[in-house]
PDB file of N, CA, C and O in Angstrom, chain B, residues numbered from 101:
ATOM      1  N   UNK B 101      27.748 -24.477 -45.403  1.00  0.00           N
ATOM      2  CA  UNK B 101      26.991 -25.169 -44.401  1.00  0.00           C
ATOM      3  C   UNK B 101      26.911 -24.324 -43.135  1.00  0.00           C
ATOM      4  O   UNK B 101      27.816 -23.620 -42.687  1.00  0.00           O
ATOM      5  N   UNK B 102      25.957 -24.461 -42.737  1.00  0.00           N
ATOM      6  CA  UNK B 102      25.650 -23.399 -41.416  1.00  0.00           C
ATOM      7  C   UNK B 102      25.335 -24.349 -40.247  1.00  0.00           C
ATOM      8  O   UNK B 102      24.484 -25.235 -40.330  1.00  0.00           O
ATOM      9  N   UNK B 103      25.969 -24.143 -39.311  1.00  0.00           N
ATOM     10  CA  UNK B 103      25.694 -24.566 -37.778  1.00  0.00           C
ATOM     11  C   UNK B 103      24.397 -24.986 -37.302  1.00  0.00           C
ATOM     12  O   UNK B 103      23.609 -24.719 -38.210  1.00  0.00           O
ATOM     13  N   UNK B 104      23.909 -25.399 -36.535  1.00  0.00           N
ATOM     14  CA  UNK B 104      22.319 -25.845 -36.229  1.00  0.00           C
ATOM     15  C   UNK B 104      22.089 -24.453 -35.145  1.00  0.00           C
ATOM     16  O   UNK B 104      22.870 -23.958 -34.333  1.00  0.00           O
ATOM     17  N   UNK B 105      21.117 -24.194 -35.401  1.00  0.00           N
ATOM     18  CA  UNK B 105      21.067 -23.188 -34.467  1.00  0.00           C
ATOM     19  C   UNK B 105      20.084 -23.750 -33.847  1.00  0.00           C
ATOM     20  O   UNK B 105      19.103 -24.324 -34.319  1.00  0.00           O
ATOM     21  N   UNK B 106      20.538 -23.470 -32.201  1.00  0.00           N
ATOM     22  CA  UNK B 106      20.008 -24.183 -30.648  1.00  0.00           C
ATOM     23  C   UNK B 106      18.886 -23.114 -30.562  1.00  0.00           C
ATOM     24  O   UNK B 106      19.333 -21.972 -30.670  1.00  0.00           O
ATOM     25  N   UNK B 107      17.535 -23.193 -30.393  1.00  0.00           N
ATOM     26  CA  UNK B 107      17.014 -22.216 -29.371  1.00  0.00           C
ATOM     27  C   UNK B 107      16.375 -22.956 -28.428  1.00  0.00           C
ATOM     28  O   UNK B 107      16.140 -24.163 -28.487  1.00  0.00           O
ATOM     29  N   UNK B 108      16.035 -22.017 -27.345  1.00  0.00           N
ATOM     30  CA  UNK B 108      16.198 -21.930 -25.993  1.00  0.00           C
ATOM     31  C   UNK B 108      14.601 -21.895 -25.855  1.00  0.00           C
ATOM     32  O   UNK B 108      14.058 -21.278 -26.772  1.00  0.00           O
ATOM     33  N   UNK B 109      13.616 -22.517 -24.746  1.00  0.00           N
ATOM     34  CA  UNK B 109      12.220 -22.137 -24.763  1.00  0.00           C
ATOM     35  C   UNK B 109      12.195 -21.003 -23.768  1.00  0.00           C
ATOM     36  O   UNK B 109      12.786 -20.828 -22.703  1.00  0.00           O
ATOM     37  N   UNK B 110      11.242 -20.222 -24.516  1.00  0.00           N
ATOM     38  CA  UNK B 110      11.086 -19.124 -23.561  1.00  0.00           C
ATOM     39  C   UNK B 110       9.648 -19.110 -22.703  1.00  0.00           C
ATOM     40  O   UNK B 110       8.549 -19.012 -23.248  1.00  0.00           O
ATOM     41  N   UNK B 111       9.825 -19.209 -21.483  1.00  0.00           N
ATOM     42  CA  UNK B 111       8.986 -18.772 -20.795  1.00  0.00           C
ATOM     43  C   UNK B 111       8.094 -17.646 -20.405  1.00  0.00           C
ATOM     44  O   UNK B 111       8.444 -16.766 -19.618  1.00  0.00           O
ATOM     45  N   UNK B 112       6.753 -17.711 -21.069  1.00  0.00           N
ATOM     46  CA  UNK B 112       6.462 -15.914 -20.543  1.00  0.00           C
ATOM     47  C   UNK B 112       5.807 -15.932 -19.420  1.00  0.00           C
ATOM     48  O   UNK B 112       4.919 -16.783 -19.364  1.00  0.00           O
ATOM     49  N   UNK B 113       5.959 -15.250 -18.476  1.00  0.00           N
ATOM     50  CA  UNK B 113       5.397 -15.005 -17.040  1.00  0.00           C
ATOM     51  C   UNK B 113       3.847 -15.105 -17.091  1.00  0.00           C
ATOM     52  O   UNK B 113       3.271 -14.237 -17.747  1.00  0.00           O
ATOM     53  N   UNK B 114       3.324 -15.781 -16.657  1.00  0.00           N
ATOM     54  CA  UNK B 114       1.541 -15.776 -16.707  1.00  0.00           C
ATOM     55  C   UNK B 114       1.407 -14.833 -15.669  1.00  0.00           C
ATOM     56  O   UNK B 114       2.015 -14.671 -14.611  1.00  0.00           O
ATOM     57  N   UNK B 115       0.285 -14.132 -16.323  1.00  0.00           N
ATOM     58  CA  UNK B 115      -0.896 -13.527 -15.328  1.00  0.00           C
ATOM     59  C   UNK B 115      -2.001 -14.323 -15.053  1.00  0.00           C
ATOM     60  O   UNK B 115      -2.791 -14.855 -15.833  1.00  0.00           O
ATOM     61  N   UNK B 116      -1.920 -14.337 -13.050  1.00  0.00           N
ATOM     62  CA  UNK B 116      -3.109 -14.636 -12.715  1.00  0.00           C
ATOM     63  C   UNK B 116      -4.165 -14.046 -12.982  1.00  0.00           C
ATOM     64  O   UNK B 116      -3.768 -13.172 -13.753  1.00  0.00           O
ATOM     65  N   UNK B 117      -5.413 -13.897 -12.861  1.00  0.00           N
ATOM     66  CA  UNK B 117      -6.628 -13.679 -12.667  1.00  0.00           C
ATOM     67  C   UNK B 117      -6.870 -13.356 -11.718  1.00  0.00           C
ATOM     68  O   UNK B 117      -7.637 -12.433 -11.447  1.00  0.00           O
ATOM     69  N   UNK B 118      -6.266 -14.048 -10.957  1.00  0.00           N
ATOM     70  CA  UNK B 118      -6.839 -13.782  -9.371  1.00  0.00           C
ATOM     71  C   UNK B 118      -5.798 -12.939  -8.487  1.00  0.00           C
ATOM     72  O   UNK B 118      -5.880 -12.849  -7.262  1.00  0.00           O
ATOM     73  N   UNK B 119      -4.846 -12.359  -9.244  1.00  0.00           N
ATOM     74  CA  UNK B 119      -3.542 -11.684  -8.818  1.00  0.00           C
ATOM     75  C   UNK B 119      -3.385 -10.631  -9.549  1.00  0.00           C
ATOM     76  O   UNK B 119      -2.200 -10.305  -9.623  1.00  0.00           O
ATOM     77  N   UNK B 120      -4.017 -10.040 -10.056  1.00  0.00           N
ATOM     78  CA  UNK B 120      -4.001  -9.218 -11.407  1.00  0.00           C
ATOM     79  C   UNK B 120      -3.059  -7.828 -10.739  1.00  0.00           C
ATOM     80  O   UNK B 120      -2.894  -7.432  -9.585  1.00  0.00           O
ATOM     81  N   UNK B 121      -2.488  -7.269 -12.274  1.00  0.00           N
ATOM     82  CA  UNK B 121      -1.037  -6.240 -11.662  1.00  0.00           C
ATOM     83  C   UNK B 121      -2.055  -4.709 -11.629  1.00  0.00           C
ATOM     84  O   UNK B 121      -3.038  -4.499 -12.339  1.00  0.00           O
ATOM     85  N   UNK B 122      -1.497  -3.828 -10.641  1.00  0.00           N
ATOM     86  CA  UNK B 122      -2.405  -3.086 -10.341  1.00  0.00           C
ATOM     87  C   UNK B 122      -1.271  -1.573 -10.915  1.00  0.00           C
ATOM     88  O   UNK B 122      -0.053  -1.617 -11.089  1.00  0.00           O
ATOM     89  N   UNK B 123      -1.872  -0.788 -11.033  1.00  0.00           N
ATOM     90  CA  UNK B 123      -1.057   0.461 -11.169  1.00  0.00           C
ATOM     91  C   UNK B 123      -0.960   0.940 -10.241  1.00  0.00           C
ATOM     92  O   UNK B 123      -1.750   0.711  -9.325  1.00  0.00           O
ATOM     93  N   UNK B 124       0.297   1.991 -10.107  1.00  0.00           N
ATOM     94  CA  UNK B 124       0.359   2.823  -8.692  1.00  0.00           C
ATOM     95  C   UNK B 124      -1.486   3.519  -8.217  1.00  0.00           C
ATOM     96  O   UNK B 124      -2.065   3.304  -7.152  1.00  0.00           O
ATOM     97  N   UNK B 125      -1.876   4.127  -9.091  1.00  0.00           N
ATOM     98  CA  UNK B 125      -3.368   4.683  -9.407  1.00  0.00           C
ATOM     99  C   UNK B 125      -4.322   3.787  -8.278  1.00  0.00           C
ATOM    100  O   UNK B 125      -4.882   4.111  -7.231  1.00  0.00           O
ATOM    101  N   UNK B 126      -4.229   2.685  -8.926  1.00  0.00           N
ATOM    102  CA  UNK B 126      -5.715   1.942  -8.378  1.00  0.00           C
ATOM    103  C   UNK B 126      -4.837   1.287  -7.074  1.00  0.00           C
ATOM    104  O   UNK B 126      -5.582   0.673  -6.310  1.00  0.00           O
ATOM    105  N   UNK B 127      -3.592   1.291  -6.716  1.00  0.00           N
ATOM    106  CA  UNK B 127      -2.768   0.572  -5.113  1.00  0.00           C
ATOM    107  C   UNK B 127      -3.113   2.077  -4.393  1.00  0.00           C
ATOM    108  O   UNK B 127      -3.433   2.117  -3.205  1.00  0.00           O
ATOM    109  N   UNK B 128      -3.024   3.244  -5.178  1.00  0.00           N
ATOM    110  CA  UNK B 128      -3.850   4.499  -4.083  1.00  0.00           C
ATOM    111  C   UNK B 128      -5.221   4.644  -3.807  1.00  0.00           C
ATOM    112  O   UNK B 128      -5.753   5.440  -3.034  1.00  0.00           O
ATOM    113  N   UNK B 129      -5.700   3.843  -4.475  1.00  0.00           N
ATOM    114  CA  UNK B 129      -7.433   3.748  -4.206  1.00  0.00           C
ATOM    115  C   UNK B 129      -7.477   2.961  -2.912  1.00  0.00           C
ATOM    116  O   UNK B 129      -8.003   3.412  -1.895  1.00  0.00           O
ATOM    117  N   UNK B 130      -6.745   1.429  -3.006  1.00  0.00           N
ATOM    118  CA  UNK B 130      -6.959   0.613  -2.448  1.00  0.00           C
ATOM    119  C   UNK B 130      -6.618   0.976  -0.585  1.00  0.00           C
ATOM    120  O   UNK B 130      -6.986   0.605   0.530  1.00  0.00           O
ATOM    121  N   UNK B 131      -5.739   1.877  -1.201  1.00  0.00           N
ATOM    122  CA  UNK B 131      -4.777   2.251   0.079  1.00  0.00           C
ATOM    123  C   UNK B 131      -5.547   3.781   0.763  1.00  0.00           C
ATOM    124  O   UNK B 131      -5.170   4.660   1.538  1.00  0.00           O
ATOM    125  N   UNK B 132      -6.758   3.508   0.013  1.00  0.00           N
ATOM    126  CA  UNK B 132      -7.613   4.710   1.169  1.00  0.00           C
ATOM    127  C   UNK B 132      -7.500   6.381   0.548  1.00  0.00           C
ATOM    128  O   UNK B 132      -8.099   7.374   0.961  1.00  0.00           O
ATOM    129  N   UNK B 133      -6.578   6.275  -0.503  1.00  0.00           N
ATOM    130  CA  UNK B 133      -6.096   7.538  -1.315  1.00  0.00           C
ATOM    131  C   UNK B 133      -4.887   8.156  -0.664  1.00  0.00           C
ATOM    132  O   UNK B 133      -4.666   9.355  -0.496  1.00  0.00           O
ATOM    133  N   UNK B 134      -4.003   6.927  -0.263  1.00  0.00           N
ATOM    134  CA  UNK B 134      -2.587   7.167  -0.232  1.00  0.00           C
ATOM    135  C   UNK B 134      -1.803   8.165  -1.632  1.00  0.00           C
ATOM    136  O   UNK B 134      -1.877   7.528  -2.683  1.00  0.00           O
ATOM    137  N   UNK B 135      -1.261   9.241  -1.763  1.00  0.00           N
ATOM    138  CA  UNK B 135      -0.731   9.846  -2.653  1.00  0.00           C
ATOM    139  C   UNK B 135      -0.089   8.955  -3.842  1.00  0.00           C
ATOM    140  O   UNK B 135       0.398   7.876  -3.502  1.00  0.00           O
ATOM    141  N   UNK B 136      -0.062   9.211  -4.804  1.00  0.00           N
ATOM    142  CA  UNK B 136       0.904   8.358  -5.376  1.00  0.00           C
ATOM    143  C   UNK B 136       2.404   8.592  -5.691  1.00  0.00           C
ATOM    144  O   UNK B 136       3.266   7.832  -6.133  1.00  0.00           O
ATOM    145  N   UNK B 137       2.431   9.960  -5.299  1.00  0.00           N
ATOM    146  CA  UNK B 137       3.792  10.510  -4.914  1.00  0.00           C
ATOM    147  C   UNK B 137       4.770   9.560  -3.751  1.00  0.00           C
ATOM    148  O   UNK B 137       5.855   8.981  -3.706  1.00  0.00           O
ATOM    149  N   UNK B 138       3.694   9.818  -2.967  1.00  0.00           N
ATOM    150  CA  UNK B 138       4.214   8.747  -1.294  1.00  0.00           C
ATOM    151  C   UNK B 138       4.631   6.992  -1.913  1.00  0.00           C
ATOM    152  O   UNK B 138       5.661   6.419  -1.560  1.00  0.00           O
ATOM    153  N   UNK B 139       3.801   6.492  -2.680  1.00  0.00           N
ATOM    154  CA  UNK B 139       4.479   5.507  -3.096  1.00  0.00           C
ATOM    155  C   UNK B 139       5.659   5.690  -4.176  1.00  0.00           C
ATOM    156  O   UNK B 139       6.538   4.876  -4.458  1.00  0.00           O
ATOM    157  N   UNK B 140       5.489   6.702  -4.591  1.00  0.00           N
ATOM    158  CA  UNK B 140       6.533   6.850  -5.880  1.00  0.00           C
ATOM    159  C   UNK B 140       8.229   6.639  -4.245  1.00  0.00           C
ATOM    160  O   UNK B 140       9.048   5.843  -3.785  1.00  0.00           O
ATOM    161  N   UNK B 141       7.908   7.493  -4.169  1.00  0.00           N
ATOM    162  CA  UNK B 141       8.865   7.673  -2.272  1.00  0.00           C
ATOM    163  C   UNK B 141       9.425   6.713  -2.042  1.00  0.00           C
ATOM    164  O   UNK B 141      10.606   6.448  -2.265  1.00  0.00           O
ATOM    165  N   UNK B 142       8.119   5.697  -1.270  1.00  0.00           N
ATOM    166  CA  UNK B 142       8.094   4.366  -0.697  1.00  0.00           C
ATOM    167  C   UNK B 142       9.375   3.597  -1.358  1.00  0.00           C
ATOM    168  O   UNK B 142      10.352   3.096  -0.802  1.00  0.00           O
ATOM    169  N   UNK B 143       9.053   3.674  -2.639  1.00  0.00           N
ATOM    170  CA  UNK B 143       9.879   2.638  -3.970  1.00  0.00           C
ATOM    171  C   UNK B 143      11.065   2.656  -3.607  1.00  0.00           C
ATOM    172  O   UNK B 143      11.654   1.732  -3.045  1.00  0.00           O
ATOM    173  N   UNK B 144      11.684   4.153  -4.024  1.00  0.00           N
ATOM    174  CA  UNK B 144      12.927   4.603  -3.845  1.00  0.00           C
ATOM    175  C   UNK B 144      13.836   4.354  -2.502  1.00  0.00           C
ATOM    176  O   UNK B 144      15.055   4.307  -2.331  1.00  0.00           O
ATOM    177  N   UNK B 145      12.549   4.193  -1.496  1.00  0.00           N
ATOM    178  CA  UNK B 145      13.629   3.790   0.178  1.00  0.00           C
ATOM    179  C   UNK B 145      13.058   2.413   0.053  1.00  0.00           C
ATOM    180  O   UNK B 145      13.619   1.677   0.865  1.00  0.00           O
ATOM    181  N   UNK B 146      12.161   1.789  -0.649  1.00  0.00           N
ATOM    182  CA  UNK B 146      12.251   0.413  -0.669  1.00  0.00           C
ATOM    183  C   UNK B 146      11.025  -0.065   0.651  1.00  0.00           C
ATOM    184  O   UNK B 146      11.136  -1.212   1.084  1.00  0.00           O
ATOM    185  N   UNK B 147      10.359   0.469   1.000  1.00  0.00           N
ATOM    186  CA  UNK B 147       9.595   0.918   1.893  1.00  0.00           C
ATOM    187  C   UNK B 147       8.096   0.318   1.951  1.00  0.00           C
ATOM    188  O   UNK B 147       7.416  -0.081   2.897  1.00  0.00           O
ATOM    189  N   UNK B 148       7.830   0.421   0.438  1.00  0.00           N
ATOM    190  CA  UNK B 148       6.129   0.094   0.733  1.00  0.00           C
ATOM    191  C   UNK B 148       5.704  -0.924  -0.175  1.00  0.00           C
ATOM    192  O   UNK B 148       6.596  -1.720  -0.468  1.00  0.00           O
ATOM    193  N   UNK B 149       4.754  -1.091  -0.623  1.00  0.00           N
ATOM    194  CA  UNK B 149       4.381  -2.896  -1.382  1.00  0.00           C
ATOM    195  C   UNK B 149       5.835  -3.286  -2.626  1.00  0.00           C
ATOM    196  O   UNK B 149       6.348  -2.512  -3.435  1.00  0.00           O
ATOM    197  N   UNK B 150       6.079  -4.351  -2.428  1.00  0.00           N
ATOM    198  CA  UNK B 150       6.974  -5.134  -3.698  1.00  0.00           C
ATOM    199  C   UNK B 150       6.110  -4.482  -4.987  1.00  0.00           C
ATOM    200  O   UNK B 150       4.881  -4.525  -5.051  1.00  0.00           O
ATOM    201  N   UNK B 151       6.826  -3.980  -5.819  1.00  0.00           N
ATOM    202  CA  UNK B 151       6.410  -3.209  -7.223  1.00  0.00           C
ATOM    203  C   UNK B 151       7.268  -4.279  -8.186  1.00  0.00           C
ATOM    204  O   UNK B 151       8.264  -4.958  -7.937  1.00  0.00           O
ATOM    205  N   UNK B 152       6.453  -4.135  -9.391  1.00  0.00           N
ATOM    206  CA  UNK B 152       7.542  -4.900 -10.665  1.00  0.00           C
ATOM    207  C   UNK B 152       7.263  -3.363 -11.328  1.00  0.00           C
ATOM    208  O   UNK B 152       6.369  -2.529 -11.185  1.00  0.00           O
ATOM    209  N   UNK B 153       8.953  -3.464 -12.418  1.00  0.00           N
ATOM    210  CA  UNK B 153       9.014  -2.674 -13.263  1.00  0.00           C
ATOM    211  C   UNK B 153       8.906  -3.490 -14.878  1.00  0.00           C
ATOM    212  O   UNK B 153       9.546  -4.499 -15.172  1.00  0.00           O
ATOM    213  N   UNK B 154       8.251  -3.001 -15.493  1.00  0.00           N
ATOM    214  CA  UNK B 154       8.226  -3.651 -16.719  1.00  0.00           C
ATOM    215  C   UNK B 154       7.908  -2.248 -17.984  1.00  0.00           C
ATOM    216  O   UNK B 154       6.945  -1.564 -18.332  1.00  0.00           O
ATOM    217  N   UNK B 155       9.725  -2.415 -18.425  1.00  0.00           N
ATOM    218  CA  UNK B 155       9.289  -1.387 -19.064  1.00  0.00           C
ATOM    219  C   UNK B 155       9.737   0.252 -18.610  1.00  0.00           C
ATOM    220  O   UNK B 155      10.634   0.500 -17.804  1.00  0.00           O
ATOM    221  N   UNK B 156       9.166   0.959 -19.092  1.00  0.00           N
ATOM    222  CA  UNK B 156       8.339   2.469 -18.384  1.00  0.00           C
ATOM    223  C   UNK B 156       7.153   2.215 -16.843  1.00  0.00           C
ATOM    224  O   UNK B 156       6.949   2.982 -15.903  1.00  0.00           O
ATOM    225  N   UNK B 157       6.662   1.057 -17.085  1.00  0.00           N
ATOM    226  CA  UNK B 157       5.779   1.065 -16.332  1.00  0.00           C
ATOM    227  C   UNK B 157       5.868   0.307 -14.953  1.00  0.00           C
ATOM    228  O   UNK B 157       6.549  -0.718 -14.979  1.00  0.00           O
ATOM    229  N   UNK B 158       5.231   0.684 -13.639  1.00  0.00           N
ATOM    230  CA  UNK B 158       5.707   0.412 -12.516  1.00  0.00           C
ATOM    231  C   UNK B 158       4.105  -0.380 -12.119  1.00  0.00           C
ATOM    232  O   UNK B 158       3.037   0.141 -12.438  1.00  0.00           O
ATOM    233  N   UNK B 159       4.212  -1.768 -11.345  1.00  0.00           N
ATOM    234  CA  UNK B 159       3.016  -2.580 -11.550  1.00  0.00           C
ATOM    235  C   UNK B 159       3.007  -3.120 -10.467  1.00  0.00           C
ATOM    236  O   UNK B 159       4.113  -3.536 -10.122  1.00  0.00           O
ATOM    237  N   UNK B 160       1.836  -3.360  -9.472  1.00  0.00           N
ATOM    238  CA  UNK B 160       2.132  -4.079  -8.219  1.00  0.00           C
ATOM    239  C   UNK B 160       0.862  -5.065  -8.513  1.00  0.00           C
ATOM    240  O   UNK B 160      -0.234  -4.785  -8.999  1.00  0.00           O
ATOM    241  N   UNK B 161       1.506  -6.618  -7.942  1.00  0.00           N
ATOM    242  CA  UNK B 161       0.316  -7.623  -7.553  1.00  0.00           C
ATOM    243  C   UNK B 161      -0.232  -7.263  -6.206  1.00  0.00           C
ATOM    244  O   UNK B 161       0.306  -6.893  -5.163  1.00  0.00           O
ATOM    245  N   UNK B 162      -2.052  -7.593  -6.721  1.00  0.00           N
ATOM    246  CA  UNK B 162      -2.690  -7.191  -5.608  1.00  0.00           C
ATOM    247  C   UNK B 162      -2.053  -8.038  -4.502  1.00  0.00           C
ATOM    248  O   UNK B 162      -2.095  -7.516  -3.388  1.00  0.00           O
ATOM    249  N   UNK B 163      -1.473  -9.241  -4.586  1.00  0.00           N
ATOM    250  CA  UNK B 163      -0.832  -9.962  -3.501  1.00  0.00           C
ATOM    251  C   UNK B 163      -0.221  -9.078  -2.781  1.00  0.00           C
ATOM    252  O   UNK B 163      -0.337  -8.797  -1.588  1.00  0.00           O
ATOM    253  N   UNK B 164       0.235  -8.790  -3.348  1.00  0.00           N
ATOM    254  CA  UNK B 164       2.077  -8.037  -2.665  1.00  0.00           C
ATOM    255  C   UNK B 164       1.359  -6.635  -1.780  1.00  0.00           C
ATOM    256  O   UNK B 164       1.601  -6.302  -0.620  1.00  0.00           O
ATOM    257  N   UNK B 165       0.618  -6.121  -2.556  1.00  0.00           N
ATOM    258  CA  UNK B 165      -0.020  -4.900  -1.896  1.00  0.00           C
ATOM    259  C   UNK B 165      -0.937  -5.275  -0.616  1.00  0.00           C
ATOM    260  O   UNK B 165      -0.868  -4.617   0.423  1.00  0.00           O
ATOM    261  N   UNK B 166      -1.843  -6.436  -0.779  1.00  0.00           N
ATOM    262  CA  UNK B 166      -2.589  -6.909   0.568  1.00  0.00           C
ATOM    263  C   UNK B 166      -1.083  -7.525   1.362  1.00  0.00           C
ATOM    264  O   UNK B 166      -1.013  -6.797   2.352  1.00  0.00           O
ATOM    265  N   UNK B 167      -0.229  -8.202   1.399  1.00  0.00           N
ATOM    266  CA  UNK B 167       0.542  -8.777   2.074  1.00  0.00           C
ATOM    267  C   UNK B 167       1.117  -7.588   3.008  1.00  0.00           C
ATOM    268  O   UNK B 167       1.347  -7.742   4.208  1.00  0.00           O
ATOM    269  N   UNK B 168       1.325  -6.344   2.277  1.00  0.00           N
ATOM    270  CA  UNK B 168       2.447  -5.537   2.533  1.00  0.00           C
ATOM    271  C   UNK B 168       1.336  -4.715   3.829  1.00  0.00           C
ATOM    272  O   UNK B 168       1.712  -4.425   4.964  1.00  0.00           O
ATOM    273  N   UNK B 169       0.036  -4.490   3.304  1.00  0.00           N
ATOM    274  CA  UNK B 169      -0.930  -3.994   3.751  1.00  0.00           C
ATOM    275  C   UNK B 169      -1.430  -4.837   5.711  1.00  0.00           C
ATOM    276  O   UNK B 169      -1.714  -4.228   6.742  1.00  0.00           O
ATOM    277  N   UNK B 170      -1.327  -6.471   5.445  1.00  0.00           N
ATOM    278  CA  UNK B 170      -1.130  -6.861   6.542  1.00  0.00           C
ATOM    279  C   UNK B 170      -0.213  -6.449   7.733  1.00  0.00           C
ATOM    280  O   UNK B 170      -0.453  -5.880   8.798  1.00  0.00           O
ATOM    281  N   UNK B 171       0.945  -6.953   7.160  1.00  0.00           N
ATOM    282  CA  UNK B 171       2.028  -6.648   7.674  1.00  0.00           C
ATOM    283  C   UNK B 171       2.103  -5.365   8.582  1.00  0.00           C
ATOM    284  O   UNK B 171       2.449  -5.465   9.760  1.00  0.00           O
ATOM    285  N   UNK B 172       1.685  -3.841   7.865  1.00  0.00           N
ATOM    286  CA  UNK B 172       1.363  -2.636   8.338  1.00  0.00           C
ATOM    287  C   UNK B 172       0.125  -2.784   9.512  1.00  0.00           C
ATOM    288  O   UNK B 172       0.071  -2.110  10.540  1.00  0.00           O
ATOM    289  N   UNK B 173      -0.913  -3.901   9.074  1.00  0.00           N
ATOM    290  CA  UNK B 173      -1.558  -3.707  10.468  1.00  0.00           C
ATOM    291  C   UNK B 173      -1.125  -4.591  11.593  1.00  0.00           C
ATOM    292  O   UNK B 173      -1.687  -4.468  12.681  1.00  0.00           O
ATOM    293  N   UNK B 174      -0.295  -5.359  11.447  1.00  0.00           N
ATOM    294  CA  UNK B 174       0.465  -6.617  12.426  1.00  0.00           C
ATOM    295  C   UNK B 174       0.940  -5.624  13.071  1.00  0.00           C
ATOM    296  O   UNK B 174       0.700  -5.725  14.275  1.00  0.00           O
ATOM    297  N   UNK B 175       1.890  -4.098  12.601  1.00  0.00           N
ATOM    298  CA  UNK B 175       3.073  -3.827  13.389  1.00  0.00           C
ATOM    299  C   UNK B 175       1.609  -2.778  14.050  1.00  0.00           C
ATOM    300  O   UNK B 175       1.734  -2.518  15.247  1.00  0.00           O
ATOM    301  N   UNK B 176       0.475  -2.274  13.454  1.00  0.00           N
ATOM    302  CA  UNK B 176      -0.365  -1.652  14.586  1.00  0.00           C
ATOM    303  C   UNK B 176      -0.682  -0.267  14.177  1.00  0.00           C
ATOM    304  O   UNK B 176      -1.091   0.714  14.797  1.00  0.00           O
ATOM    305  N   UNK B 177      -0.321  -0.521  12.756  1.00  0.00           N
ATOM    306  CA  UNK B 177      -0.121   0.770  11.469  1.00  0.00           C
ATOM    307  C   UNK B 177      -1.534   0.924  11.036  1.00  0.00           C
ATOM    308  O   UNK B 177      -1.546  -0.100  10.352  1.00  0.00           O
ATOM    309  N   UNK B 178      -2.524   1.317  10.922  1.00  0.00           N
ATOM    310  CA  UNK B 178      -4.083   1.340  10.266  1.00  0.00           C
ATOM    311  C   UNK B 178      -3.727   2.750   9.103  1.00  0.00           C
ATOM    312  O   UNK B 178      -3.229   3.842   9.378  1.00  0.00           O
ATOM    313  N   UNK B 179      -4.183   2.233   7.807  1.00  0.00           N
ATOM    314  CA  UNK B 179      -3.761   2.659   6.706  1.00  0.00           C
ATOM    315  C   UNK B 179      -5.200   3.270   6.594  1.00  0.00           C
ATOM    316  O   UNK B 179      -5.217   4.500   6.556  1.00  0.00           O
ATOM    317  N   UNK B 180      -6.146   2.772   6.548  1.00  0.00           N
ATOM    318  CA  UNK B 180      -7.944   2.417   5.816  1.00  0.00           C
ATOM    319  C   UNK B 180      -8.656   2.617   7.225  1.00  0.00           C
ATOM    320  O   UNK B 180      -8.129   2.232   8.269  1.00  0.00           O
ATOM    321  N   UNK B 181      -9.846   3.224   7.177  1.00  0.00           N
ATOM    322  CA  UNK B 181     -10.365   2.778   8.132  1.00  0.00           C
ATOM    323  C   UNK B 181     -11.547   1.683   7.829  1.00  0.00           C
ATOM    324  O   UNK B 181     -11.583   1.361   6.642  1.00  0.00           O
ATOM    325  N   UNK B 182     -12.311   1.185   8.487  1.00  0.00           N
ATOM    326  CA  UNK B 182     -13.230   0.113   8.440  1.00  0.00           C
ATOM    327  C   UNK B 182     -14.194   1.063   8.375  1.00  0.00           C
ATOM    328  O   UNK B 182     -15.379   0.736   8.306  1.00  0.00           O
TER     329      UNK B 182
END
């Protein structure tokens, strides 16, 4: 006789649509053709947009990148020009 085996529901993280995960690549487009070295940088001192790692692969919500992007012009930082 064997034990009941319990499982657990797993939740998988939804992707928005309207939040979609961006690669370092297209967060240097956005960012005016910020290097992607400079964010590789950023990461490591913890410095520039909230990144998820999933994997090998390093993924930012456009949220996190416009938020982070505000923030830089609050303190008086202009990344882009108009």
């Amino acid at each position: 006789m064997t034990a009941p085996q319990h499982q657990h529901p797993q939740t998988a993280p939804t992707l928005d649509a309207e939040d979609p995960l961006l690669s370092p690549e297209q967060v240097s487009e956005i960012l005016g053709g910020i290097p992607v070295g400079s964010l590789k940088k950023w990461r490591t001192e913890r410095q520039g947009p909230a990144c998820l790692h999933i994997g090998r692969h390093v993924r930012y919500r456009r949220s996190a990148v416009e938020a982070w992007l505000h923030q830089k012009d609050d303190e008086g930082i202009v990344w882009m020009e108009s």
